[in-house]
C-alpha positions in Angstrom: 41.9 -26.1 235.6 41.0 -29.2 232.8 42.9 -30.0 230.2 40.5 -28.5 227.7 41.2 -27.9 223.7 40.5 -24.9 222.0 37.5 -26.5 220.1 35.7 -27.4 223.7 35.6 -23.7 225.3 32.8 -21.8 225.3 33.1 -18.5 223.1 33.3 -16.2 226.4 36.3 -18.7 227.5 37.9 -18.8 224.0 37.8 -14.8 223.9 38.7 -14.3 227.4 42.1 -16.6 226.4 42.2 -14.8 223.3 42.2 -11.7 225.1 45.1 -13.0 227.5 47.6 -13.8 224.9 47.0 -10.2 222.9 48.1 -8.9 226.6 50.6 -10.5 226.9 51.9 -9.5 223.4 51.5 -5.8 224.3 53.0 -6.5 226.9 56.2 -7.6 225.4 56.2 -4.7 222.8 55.8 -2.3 226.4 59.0 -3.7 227.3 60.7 -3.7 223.9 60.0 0.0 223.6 61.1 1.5 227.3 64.1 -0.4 226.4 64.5 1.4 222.7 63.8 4.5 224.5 66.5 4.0 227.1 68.7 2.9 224.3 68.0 6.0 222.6 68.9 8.1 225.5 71.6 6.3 226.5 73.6 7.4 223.2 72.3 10.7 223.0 74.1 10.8 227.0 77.4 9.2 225.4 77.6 11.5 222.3 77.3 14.5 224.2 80.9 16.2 223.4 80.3 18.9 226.5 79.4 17.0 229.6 81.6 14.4 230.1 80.4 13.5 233.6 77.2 12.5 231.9 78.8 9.6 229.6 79.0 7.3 233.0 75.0 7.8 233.1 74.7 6.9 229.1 76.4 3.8 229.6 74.0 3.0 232.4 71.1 3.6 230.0 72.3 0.7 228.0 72.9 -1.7 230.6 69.0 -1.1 232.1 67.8 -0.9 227.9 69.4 -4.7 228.0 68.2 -5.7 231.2 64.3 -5.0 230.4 64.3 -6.7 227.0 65.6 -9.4 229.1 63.3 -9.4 231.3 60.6 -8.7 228.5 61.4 -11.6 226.9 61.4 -14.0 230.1 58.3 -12.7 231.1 56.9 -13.1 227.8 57.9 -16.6 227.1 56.3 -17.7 231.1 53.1 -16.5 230.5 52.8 -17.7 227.2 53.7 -21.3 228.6 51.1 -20.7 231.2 48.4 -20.0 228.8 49.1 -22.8 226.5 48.8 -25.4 229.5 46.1 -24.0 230.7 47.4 -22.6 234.3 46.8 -18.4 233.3 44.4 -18.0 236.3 47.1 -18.9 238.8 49.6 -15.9 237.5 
């Protein structure tokens, strides 16, 4: 794909990369909030008082809650490289 500027693309280009980077945003906040949820259950499991065979579980929540906004933000920060140098279509 060209090199081409923002001010060169046509308006179905320029929307169709405007749409791109709005996906990829949403994205981002998809994997920022399945990693608050499993945040969220992951100290409901380790406050539990009765079911202390459940903490183990809990702790495991966290370590996946940290592992996809990790991965969230990787992802995030490729594909937004990609975009700006123009190489999208080859994701």
């Amino acid at each position: 794909m060209e090199k081409e500027s923002e001010n060169e693309l046509i308006v179905r280009d320029y929307l169709a990369r405007q749409r791109t980077k709005l996906a990829n945003n949403r994205t981002l906040l998809s994997y920022i909030r399945t990693s608050l949820y499993f945040l969220v259950s992951g100290t409901a499991l380790v406050k539990v008082e009765d079911l202390q065979n459940i903490k183990g579980l809990g702790y495991i929540s966290f370590g996946i809650s940290v592992v996809f906004l990790i991965v969230g933000f990787i992802n995030f920060f490729t594909i937004r490289r990609k975009i700006k140098r123009g190489h999208y279509a080859k994701m």
